[in-house]
N, C-alpha and C positions, 0 to 999 in steps of 0.2 A: 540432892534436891533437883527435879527435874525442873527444864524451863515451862513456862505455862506454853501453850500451842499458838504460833500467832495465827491471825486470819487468813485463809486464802483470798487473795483479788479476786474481786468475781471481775468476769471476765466482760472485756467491753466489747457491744456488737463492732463487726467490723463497718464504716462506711462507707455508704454507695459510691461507685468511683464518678466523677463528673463527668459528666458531657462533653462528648468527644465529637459531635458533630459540627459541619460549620454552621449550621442553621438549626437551633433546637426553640420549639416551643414543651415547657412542663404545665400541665395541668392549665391550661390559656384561658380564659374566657370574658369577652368583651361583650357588654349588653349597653343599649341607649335606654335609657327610664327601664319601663319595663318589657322592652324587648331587647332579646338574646339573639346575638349575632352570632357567638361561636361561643362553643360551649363544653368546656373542659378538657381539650384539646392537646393530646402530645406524641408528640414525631420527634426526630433527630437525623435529618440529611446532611450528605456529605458533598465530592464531587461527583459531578455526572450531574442529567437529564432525569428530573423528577416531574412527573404531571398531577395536577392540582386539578382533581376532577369532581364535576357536581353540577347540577342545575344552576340556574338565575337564580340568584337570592341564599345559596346555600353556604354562603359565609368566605367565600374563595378572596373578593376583594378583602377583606377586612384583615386576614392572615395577612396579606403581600403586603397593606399598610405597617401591620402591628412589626413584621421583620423589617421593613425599610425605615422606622423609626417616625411615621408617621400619626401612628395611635397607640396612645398609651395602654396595655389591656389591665381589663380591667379586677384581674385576678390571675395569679398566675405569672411566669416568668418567660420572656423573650431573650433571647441571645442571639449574638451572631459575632460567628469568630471570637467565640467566648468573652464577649460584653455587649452589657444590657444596651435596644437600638434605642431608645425613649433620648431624645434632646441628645445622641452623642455623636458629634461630627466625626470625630475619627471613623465609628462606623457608616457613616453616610458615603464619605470618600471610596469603602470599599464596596459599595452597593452599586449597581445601576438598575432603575426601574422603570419600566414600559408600562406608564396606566391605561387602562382598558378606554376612560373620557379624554376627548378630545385637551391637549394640554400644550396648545401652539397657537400662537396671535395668529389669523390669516395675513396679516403684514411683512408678515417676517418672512424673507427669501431660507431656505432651507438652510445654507451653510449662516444666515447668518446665528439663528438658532442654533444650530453644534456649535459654533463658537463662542455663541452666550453658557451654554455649557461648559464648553473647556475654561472658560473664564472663573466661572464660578467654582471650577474644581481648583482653580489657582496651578491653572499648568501651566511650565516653563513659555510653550508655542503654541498657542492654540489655533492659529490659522494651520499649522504644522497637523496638529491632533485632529481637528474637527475635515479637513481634507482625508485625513486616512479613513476617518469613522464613512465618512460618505461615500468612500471608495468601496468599503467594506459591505456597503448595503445595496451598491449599485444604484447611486442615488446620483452620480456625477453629471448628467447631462441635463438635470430641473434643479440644480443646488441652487443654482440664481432666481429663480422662480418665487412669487412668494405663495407661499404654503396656500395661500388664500385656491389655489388654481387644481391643487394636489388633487390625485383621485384618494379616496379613502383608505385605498393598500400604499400608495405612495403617503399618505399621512403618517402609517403604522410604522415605514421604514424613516422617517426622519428622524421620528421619537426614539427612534431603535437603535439610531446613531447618535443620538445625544445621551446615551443611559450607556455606550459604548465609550464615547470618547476618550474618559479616563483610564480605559482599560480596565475596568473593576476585576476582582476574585469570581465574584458575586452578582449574577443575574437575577431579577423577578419579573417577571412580564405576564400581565392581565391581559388575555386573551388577544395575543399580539397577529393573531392571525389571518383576523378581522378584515373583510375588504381585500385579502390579497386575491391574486389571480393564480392558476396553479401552476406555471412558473415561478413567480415569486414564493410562495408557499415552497417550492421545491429547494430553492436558494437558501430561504432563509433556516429551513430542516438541515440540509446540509450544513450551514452557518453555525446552528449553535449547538451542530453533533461535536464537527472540529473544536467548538472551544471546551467542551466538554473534554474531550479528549485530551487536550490542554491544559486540562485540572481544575476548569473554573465549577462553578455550583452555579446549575440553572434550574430556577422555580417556575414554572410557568404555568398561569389558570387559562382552562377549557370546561366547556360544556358539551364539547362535542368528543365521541369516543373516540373514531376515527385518526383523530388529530392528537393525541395522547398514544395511542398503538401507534403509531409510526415513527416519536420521537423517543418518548421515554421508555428506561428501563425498567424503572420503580415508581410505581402509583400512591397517590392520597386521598383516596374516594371523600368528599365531603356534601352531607344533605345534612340540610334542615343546624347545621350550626355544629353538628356533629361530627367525628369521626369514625367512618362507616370502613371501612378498610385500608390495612396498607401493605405494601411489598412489592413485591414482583406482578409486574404487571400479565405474564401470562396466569399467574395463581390465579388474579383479582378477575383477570378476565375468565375463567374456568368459572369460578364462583358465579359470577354473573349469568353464563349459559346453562349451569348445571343448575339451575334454581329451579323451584316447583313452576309450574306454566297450566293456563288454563285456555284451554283452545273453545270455541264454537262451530260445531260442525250440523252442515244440514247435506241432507243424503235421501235416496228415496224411503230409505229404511231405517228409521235411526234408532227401533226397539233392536233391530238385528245386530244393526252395528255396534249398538252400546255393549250388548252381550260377546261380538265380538272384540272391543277394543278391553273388557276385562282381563282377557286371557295373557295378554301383553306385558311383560315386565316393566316396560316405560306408563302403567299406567296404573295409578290407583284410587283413582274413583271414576264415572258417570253420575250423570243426572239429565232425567228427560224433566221438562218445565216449559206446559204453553206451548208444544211442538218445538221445542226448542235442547238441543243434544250441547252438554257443556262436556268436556273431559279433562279431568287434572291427569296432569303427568311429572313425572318426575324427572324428566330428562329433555331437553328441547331436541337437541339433533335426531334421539332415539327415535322420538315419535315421529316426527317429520318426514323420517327415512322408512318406516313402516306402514304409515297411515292408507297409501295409495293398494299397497297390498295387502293388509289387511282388509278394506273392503271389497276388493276384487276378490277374494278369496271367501266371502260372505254371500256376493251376488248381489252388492249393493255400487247403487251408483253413487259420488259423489256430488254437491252440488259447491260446495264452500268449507272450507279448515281457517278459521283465523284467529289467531290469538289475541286473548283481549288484553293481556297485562304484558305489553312489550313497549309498553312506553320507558324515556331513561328514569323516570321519577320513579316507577315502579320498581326497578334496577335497585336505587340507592336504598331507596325505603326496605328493601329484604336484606340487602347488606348489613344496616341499622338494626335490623331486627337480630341478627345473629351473632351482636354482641352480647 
């Protein structure tokens, strides 16, 4: 008598392995009533020089809050050093954070601020700690100073040294660049290449390109609450230049030239309107490098080439679109 057949197991999917970054947000999104700050949002950074880039308003402070365990989001899950930052001091101790608003009594002499820091961190020496921190920023010759006198780049560097003093893992800093002079700037780029190097995790938000290309490796493009790209910041930047472009061009001839700028591979459209010559292109460098000789080679004079959609807001908003 044969045995009856028993069932095969169906088989269990395998699960996703966990988050292995030091800094991960999964599906994030923070809204006050009914406006959305950021909105469904996820990345996973490690060590190294990451830039937090995006317009005014485009959700950058609210991230550096929600990882420093300052807001709760509202949907969605934060980590860092794989545990949740909402209400948990152990994560706080490994965090240091540079906010973007002013966040220093004008009374308080600079050191004595790093040491109200190292205090609060419950360090062995703080007079010991918050000396090194202000050594580290080149802040040693206005430490007795009260903050009240600081220039605005000397404000950024005291905050800068009380978000150091415990030595955290873990950097965020809101637009800490603010106010400096381009020495300092150069200081402080050098400063937290080395800690990077070091092994720590630094987040830091800008709005400005410039200052992103120079520090970081890997980019977080953020408009309008979204996540508009990320990676390697030379990719992000190719994206950026290689996007459609719409120039305004006035010339003595601009039927000739329109007829001329068709022929051109960087280019796929014209439109004359109202004596006015618009040209989409497909490639920014392309066209820019041909344009002079293309009309010289028409018999047309130039008078103006300028692009209308080169603002940064235009930048993010095509990046968004290409999700």
């Amino acid at each position: 008598m044969s045995q009856a057949a028993q069932p095969i197991p169906a088989l269990q999917p395998t699960p996703a392995p966990p988050p292995t970054g030091t800094l991960v947000l999964e599906h994030v999104s923070r809204w006050y009533g009914n406006v959305v700050a950021v909105n469904d949002v996820t990345f996973e950074i490690g060590p190294g020089v990451t830039g937090l880039l995006g317009p005014n308003g485009a959700g950058k402070t609210t991230i550096l809050h929600m990882l420093a365990g300052l807001l709760r989001p509202s949907a969605g899950t934060v980590l860092v050093a794989g545990q949740s930052a909402w209400r948990n001091p152990a994560v706080y101790r490994s965090i240091g954070l540079v906010p973007e608003r002013e966040a220093v009594h004008d009374f308080l002499t600079g050191r004595a601020f790093v040491e109200m820091c190292a205090r609060l961190q419950r360090l062995p020496e703080p007079r010991a700690a918050a000396a090194r921190a202000i050594a580290t920023v080149e802040l040693e010759s206005a430490a007795d100073r009260p903050v009240g006198t600081y220039s605005k780049g000397m404000r950024q560097r005291v905050k800068i040294a009380g978000a150091l003093v415990h030595e955290p893992p873990i950097l965020l800093l809101d637009e800490p660049f603010n106010g400096m002079d381009p020495r300092q700037r150069l200081h402080m780029i050098a400063l937290l290449r080395s800690m990077a190097a070091a092994g720590r995790a630094i987040l830091f938000s800008s709005h400005i390109l410039e200052e992103v290309e120079r520090l970081a490796d890997q980019v977080l493009v953020i408009h309008a609450g979204r996540l508009a790209a990320a990676g390697n910041f030379r990719e992000i930047r190719r994206l950026m230049t290689d996007r459609p472009h719409t120039f305004v061009v006035r010339s003595s001839d601009d039927r000739r030239l329109a007829a001329a700028f068709m022929a051109q591979p960087a280019v796929f459209g014209t439109q004359l309107d109202d004596g006015r010559l618009t040209v989409q292109v497909a490639e920014f460098g392309g066209f820019t490098r041909a344009v002079a000789t293309v009309a010289r080679d028409a018999g047309v004079s130039l008078f103006e080439v300028a692009p209308t959609d080169d603002s940064l807001e235009s930048v993010f908003a095509y990046l968004v679109s290409r999700r």
